[in-house]
C-alpha positions as CSV (number, residue, x, y, z in Angstrom):
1,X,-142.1,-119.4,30.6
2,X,-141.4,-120.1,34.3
3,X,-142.9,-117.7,36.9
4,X,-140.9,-118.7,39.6
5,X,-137.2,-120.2,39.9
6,X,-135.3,-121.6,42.9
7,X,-131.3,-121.0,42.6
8,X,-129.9,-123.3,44.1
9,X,-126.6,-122.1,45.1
10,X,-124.9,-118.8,47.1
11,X,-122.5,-115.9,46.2
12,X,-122.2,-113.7,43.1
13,X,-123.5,-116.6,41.0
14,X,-126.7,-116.9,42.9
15,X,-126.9,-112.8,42.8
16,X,-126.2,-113.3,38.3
17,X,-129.0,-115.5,38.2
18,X,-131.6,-113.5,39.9
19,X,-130.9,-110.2,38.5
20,X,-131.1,-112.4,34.9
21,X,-134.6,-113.4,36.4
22,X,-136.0,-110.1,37.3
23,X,-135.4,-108.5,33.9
24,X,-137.4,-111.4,32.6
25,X,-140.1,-110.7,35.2
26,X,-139.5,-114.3,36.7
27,X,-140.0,-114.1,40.3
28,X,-136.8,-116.0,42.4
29,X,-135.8,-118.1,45.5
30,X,-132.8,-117.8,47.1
31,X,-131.8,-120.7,49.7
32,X,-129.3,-120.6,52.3
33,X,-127.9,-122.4,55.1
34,X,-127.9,-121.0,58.4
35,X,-124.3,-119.2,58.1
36,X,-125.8,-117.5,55.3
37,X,-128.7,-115.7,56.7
38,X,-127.3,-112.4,56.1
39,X,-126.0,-112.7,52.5
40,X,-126.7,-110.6,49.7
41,X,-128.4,-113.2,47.7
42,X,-131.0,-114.1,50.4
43,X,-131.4,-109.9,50.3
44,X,-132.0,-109.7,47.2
45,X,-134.3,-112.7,45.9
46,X,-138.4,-112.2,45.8
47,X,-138.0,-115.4,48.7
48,X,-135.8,-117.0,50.8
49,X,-135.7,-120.5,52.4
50,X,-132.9,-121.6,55.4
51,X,-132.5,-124.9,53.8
52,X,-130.0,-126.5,56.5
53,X,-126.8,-125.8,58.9
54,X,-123.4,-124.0,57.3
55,X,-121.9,-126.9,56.0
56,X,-122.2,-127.2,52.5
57,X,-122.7,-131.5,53.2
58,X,-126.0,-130.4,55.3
59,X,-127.6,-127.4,53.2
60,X,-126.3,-126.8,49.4
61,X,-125.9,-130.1,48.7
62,X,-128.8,-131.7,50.2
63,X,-130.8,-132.3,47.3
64,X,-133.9,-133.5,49.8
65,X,-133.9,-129.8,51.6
66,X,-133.8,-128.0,48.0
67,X,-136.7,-130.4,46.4
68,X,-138.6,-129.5,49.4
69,X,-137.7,-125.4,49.0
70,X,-139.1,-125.6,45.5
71,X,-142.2,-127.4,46.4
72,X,-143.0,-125.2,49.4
73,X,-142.0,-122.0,47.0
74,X,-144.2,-123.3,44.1
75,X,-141.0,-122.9,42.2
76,X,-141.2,-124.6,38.7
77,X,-137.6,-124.7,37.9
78,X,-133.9,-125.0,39.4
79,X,-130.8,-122.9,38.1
80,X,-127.7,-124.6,39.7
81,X,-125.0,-122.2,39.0
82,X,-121.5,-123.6,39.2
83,X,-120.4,-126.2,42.2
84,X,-122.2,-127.8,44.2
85,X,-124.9,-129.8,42.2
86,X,-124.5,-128.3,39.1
87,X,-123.3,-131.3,37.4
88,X,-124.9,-133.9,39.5
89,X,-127.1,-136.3,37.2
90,X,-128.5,-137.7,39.5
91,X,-129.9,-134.8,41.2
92,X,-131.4,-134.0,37.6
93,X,-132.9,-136.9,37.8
94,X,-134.5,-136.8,41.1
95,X,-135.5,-133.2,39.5
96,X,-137.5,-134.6,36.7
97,X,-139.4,-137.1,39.0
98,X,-140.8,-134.3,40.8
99,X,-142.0,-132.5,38.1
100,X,-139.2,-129.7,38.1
101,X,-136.7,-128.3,35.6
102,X,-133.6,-128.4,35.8
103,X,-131.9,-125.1,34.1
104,X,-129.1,-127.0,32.3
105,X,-128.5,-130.2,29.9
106,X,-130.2,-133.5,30.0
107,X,-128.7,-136.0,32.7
108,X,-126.8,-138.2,30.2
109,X,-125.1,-135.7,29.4
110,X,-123.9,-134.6,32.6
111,X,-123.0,-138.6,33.5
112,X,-121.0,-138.7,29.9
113,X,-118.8,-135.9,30.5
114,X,-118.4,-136.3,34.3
115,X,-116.3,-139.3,33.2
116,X,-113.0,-138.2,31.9
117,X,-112.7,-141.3,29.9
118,X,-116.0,-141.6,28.6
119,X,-116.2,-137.9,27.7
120,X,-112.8,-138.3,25.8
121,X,-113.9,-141.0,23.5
122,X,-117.5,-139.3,23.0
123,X,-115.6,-136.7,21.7
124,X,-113.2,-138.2,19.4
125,X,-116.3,-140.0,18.0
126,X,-117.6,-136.9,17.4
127,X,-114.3,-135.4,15.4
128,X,-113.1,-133.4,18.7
129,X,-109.2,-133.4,18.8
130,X,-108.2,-134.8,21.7
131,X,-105.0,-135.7,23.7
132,X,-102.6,-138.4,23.0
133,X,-102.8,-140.9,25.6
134,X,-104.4,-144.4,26.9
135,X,-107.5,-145.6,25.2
136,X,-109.8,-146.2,29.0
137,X,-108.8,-146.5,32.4
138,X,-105.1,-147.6,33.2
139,X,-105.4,-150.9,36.4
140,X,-101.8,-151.2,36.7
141,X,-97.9,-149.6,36.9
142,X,-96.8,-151.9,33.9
143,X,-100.1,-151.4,31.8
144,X,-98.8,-147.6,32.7
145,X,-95.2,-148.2,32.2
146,X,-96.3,-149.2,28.3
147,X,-99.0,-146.7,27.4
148,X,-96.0,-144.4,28.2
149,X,-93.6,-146.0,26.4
150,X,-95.6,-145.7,23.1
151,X,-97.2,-142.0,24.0
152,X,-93.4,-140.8,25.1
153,X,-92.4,-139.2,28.5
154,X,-93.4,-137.0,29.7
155,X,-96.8,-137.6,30.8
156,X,-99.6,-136.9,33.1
157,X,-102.0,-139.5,35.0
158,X,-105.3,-138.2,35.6
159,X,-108.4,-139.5,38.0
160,X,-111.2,-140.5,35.6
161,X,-113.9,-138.4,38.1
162,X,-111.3,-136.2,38.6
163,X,-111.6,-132.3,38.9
164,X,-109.5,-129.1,40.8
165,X,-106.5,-130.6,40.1
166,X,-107.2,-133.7,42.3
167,X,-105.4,-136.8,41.2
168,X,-103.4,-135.3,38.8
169,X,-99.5,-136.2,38.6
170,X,-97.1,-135.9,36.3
171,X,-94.3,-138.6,35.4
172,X,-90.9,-137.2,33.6
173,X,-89.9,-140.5,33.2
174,X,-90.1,-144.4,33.5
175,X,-88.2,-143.8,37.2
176,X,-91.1,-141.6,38.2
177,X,-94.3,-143.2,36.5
178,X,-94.5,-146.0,39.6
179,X,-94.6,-143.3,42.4
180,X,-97.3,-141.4,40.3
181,X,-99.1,-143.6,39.3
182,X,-99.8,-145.1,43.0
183,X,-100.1,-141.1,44.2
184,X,-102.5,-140.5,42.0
185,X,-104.6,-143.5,42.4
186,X,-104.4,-143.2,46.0
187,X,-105.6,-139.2,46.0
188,X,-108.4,-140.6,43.7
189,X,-109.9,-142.8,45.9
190,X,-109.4,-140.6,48.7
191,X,-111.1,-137.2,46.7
192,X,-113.8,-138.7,44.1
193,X,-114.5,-142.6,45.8
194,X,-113.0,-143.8,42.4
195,X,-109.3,-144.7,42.5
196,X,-109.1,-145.1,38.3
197,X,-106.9,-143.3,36.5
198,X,-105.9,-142.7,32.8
199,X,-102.7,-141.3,31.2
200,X,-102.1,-138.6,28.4
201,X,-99.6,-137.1,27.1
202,X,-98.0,-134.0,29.1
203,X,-97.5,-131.1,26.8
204,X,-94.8,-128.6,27.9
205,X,-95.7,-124.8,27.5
206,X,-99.4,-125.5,26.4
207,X,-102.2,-122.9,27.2
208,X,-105.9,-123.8,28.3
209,X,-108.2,-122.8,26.0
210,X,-112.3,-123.2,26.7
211,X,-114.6,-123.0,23.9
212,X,-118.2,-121.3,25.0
213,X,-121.0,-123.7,23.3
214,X,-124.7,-123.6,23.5
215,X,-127.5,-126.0,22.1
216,X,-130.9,-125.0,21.8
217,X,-131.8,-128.9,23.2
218,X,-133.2,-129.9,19.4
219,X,-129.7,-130.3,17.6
220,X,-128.6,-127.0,16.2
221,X,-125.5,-125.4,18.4
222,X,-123.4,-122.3,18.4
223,X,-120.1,-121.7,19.9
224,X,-119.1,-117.9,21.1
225,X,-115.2,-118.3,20.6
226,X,-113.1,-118.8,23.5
227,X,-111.6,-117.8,26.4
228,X,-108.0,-117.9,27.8
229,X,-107.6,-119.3,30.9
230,X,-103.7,-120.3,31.1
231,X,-103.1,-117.9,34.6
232,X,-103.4,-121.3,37.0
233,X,-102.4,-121.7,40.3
234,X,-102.8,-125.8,41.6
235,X,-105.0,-126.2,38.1
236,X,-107.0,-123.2,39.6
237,X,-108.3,-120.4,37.5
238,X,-107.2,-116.7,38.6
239,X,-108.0,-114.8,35.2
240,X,-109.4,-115.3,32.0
241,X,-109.3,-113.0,28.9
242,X,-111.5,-112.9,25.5
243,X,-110.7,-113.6,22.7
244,X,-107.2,-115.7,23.5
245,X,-104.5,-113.4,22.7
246,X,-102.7,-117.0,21.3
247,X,-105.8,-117.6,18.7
248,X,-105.8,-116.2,15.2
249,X,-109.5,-115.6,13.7
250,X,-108.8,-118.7,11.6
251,X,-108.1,-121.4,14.5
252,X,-111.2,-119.6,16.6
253,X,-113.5,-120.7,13.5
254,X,-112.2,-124.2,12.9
255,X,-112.1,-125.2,16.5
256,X,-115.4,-123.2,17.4
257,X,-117.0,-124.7,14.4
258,X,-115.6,-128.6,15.1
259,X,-117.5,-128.0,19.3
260,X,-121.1,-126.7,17.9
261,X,-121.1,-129.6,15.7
262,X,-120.4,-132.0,18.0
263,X,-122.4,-130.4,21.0
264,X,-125.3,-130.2,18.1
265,X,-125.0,-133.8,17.1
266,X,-126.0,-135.0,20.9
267,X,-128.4,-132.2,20.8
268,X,-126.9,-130.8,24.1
269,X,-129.1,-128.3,25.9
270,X,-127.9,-125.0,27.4
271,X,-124.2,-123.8,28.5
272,X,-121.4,-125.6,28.2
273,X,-117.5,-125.1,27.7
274,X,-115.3,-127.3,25.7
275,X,-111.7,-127.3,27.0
276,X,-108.5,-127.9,25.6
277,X,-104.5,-127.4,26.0
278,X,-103.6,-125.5,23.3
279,X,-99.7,-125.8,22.2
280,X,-98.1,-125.1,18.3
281,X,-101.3,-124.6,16.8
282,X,-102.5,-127.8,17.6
283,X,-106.2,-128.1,20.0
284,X,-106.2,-131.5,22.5
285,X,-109.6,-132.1,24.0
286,X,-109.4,-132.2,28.1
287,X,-112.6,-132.1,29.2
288,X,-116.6,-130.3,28.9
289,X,-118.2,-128.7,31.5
290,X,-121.8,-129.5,31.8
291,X,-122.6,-126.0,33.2
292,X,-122.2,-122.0,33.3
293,X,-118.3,-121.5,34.1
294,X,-117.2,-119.0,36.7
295,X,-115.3,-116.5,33.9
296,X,-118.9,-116.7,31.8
297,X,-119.1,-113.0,32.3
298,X,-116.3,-112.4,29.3
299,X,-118.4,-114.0,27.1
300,X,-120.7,-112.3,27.5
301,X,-119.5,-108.4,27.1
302,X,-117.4,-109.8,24.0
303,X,-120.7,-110.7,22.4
304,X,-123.0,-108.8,24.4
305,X,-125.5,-111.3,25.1
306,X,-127.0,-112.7,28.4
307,X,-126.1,-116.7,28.6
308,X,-128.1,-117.0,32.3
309,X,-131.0,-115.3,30.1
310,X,-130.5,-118.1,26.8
311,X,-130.3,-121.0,29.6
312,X,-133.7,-120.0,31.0
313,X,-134.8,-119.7,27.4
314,X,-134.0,-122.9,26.4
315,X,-135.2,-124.9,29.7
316,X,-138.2,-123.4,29.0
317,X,-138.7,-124.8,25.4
318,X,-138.1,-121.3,23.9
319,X,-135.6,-120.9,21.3
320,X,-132.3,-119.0,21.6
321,X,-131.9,-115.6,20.7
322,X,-129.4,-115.6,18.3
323,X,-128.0,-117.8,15.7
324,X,-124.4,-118.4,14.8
325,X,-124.4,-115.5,12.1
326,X,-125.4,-113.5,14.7
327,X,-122.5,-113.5,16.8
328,X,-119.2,-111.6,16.7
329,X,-116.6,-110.7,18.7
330,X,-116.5,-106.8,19.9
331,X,-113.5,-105.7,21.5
332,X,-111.7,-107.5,24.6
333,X,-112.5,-108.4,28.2
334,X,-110.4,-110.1,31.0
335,X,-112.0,-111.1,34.4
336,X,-109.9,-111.5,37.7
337,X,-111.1,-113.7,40.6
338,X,-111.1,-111.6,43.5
339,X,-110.6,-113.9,46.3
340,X,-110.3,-113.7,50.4
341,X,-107.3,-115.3,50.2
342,X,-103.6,-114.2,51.8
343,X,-100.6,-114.4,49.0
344,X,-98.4,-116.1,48.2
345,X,-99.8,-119.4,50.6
346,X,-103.0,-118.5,48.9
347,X,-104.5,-119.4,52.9
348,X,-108.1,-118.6,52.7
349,X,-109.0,-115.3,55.0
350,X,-112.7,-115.6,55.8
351,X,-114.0,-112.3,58.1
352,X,-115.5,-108.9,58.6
353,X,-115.3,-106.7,55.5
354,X,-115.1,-103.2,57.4
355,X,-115.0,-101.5,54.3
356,X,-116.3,-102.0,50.8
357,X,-116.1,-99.9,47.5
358,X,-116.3,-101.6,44.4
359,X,-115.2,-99.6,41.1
360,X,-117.1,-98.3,38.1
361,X,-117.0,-96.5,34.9
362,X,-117.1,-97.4,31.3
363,X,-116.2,-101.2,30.9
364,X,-116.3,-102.1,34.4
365,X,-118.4,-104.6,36.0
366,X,-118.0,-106.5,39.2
367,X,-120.1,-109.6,40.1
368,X,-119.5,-109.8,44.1
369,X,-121.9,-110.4,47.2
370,X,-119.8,-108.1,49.4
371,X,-121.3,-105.5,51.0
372,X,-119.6,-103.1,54.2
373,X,-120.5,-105.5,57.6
374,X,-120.5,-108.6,55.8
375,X,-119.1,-111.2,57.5
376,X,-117.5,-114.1,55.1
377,X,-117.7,-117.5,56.4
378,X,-115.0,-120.1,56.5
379,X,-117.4,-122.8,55.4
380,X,-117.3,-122.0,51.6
381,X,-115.0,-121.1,48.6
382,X,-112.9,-118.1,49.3
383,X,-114.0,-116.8,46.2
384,X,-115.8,-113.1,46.8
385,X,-115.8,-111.5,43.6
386,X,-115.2,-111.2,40.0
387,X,-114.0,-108.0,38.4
388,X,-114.8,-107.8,34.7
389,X,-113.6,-105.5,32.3
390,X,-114.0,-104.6,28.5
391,X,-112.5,-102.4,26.1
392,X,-111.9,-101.5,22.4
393,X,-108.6,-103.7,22.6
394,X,-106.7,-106.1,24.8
395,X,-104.8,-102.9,25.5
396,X,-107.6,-100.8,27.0
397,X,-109.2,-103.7,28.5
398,X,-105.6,-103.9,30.5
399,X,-105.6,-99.9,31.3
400,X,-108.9,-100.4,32.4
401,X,-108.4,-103.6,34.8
402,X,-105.5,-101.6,36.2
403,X,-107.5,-98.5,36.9
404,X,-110.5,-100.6,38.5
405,X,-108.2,-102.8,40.6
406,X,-106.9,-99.1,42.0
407,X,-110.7,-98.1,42.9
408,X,-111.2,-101.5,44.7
409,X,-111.6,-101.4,48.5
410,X,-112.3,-104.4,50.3
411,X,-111.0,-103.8,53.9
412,X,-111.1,-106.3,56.8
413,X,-109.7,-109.2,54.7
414,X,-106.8,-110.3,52.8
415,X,-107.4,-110.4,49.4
416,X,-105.7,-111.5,46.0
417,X,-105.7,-107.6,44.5
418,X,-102.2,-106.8,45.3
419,X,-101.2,-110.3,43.4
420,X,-103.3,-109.0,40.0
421,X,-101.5,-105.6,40.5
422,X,-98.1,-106.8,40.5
423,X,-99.0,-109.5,37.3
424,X,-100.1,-106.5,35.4
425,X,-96.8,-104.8,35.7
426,X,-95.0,-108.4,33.8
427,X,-94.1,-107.6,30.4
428,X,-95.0,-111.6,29.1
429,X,-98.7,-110.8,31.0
430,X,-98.8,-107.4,29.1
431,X,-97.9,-109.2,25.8
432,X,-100.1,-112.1,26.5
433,X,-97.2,-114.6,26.4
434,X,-98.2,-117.3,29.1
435,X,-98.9,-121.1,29.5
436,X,-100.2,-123.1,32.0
437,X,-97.2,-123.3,34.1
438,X,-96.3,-119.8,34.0
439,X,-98.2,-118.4,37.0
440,X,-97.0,-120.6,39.5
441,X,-93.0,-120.7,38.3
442,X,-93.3,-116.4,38.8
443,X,-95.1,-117.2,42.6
444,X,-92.0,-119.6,43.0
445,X,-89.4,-117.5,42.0
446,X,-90.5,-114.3,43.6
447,X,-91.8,-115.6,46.9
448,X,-88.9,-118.1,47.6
């Protein structure tokens, strides 16, 4: 086992993955750029290193300053958290020729399903369901104009390194596929430094639908159902419930069991999440993240396990704690992404928090780096917290979320609670009947 690991990130994720490390009686690094001198995670780690000025370009990303960090820390291994380098293969492999461990998969797995393309046809090999749509990149309007014609309108054209929702546009027709296709091209190149594109099938009310997998490195796999995360804004996550309140016991088992095996069969290391629009029954492969996600805390108090604890684990050449038989779903949890934000514009609202109270009680947990004083730079996501709860039932778990969103203080800033409060009072969110598109047609039609 490790005695020492450097996380290489900032936030509540960097403040998950060292209280994970101090019940293991691992001691941790925190690193931070200048602006974050103050933060919670430098306070809380065994050690901190300034790594580099505030912007992200200069500090959190340099992989150079974070190599150094471990090697002057003595730290054996990096946990990456979510963002920044936590999917970078070739920081993984800069990792492993200094004799450090990377907390996460191998590299070629990271470079396989960083490509949208390539991850789509690795998973149809492997028996994933996936979307209907072009088979490889699409180099032209009429080579669009045809894979169209055969998939039928509408449809959506994707960047192949694509990700947040960048180089995404959607075509209703053969009148609109020309003016996509070059948009999304264009906002390819301009985002990712890779103008190529693909095209699949749009689907009209689907939901998204992540399946939680996790390999012990060696080939055997377990999935931990799903979670829900249709409530999108720009392709951008704002809460996430488990189990999906769309997915009967059956589906859960079929799908889960189709994403262990294949994760199993490439004997994937670690965390990962398998996701997929989910419409009529039917699953359609979109993409897998190579990492922890941000709503990993569901997960977790559905199953009651520890998945920052089983990653260690298993970079460690341990084996995981539980096996497939092992795990079953207890009750329901949904998480809401706090964030510094002013609605409806969703403008990010970095500043002073002159007052802070989080909430508590039975089923409550909040993952956040606030603390009263804290000043939140304007360098960095404007997420600042994640409010977890869990109950017997979706319904409790939605009495609950209510009641903690009313304890909430975080003065100083605008913030996205008064947007969860108002959802909460929707009859199609209290019946769980919501797609992808639902979110942002109720922002339209009761902000304009």
């Amino acid at each position: 086992m490790f005695d020492k690991i450097l996380i290489a990130n900032r936030g509540e994720i960097a403040l998950r993955v060292i209280r994970a490390c101090r019940e293991m009686g691992i001691a941790s690094v925190a690193v931070h750029s200048t602006a974050d001198a103050d933060a919670m995670h430098v306070r809380m780690a065994d050690e901190s290193v300034c790594i580099g000025p505030a912007p992200s370009s200069a500090s959190y990303l340099s992989m150079p300053a974070i190599i150094s960090a471990c090697e002057i820390t003595g730290a054996q291994a990096i946990h990456p958290g979510y963002g920044f380098l936590s999917e970078n293969a070739g920081f993984v492999q800069m990792l492993e020729d200094h004799g450090i461990t990377f907390i996460g998969p191998r590299a070629e797995h990271i470079r396989i399903m960083g490509d949208k393309i390539t991850a789509k046809d690795t998973m149809k090999a492997l028996g994933v369901p996936c979307v209907p749509g072009s088979e490889g990149g699409v180099d032209d309007v009429n080579a669009a104009k045809s894979v169209a014609a055969e998939i039928g309108y509408p449809v959506i054209i994707k960047a192949t390194a694509g990700g947040g929702g960048r180089g995404m546009k959607v075509a209703a027709d053969e009148k609109g596929i020309e003016v996509a296709f070059r948009t999304a091209r264009a906002e390819a190149k301009a985002a990712f430094g890779n103008p190529d594109v693909y095209i699949e099938k749009y689907l009209q009310r689907p939901r998204h639908i992540e399946i939680q997998v996790f390999g012990d490195g060696k080939g055997r796999a377990v999935h931990l159902g799903e979670r829900d995360c249709s409530l999108q804004r720009r392709h951008q996550k704002v809460l996430e419930e488990a189990p999906g309140p769309a997915i009967t016991p059956e589906q859960r088992a079929e799908i889960g069991a189709i994403c262990a095996d294949a994760v199993g069969k490439i004997a994937y290391a670690g965390a990962g999440t398998i996701e997929f629009l989910f419409e009529d029954g039917e699953f359609y492969f979109i993409e897998m993240n190579t990492r922890l996600q941000v709503e990993h805390p569901v997960t977790e108090a559905i199953f009651d396990v520890d998945l920052v604890r089983q990653q260690i684990l298993v970079a460690a050449g341990e084996e995981m704690e539980f096996r497939q038989e092992d795990l079953s779903i207890r009750g329901h949890a949904i998480e809401v992404r706090i964030n510094a934000e002013k609605v409806p514009g969703f403008t990010p609202c970095p500043g002073r928090i002159s007052q802070y109270h989080a909430p508590g009680g039975l089923g409550v947990r909040i993952d956040s780096a606030l603390y009263q004083g804290y000043s939140i730079p304007p360098y960095y996501d404007s997420l600042i917290g994640k409010l977890i709860v869990h109950g017997r039932d979706r319904r409790e778990a939605l009495a609950r979320l209510d009641r903690a969103l009313g304890e909430l203080i975080v003065d100083g800033v605008d913030t996205t609670v008064p947007l969860f409060r108002a959802l909460l009072a929707e009859p199609d969110i209290r019946n769980g009947n919501y797609s992808i598109h639902w979110l942002e047609r109720w922002l339209e039609k009761k902000f304009h």
